[in-house]
C-alpha angles and dihedrals in degrees: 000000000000120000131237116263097169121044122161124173131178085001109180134174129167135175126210110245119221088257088059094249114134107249104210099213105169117024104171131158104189146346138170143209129184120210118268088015121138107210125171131213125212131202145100137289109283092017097121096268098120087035083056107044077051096054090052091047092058082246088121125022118228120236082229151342126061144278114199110190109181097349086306122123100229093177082054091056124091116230104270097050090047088054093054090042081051084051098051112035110024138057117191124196098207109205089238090055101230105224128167104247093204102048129067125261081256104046087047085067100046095045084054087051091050091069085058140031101338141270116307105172100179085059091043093056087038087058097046084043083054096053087045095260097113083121099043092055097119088036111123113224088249092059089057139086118246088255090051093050091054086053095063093043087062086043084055103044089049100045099092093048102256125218083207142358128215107212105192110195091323097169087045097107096030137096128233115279103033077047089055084044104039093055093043088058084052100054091040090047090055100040086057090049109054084246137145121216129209109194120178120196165126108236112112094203092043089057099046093072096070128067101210096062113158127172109246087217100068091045087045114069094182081076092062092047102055082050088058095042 
């Protein structure tokens, strides 16, 4: 039986609106993740997803509630110790990429590795020869197409061997096919890695690859609340 790498209980987060009124964003009472589990997320665009991949990642801190990774308290942690358990543990696709304009495809991933473990070259050109950019390594960002870009971000987000990835909308700038590749390179990477993913989304085609989709609506009661309100 596989163990639990991701446990979260009595999870909250709010924001204060212009007007001073307290926005609650993410209301969640519990949710699990087993190691090496893929596990998608549905919902619409502005309905807490991003705030609460954040929240998982150490990113944001919750106004209350816990998120175990790997049997360690990362809401407990101050904020030096969650950004080298994010380091660590953890790699994130952000769905605007997040490249480094100035440095090369190669040096984005080293410098990714250099928050963790350390530089291993040899591991970082072996990654961007995985996701077919063994030509592009001393590309700039800048110098890629918006598919290619998306490779090195999964390049990036796999480079400290992360116990689990957190994908946020990552075929959402994409087109069809480099979304259907690029998702396909995800799942593969992690797969080859021992790693769970965690993908929220919208894209019909992108979740019906996976076989564990739940709405994050019906898991976030501060969904339910807004809609009382």
């Amino acid at each position: 039986m596989a163990m639990t790498l991701l446990e979260i209980s009595q999870l909250k987060k709010s924001f204060t609106a212009p007007d001073g009124a307290a926005h609650g964003v993410v209301n969640i009472k519990e949710f699990h993740l087993a190691e090496r589990e893929h596990a998608a997320l549905q919902g619409e665009s502005g309905c807490g997803k991003t705030t609460f991949l954040h929240l998982i990642a150490g990113i944001l801190k919750p106004d209350s509630g816990a998120i175990k990774i790997a049997g360690r308290e990362m809401s407990a942690l101050r904020e030096p110790a969650r950004d080298r358990l994010r380091a660590t543990t953890i790699g994130y696709i952000f769905q605007v990429f997040n490249l480094l304009q100035g440095y090369t495809c190669l040096e984005n991933v080293l410098l990714g590795m250099s928050f963790g473990p350390g530089m291993d070259r040899g591991f970082a050109q072996a990654l961007l020869q995985r996701v077919g950019l063994g030509h592009r390594l001393h590309h700039y960002p800048r110098q890629l197409s918006t598919g290619q870009q998306q490779r090195v971000a999964v390049a990036r987000a796999l480079a400290n061997r992360p116990k689990l990835v957190l994908a946020d909308e990552p075929t959402g700038n994409l087109d069809h096919k480099n979304a259907r590749e690029s998702l396909q390179l995800i799942r593969e990477g992690c797969r080859e890695n021992g790693a769970a993913l965690l993908l929220v989304s919208h894209d019909r085609e992108a979740l019906a690859q996976f076989e564990n989709v739940r709405e994050f609506a019906a898991i976030n009661q501060a969904a339910g609340e807004q809609a009382g309100a």
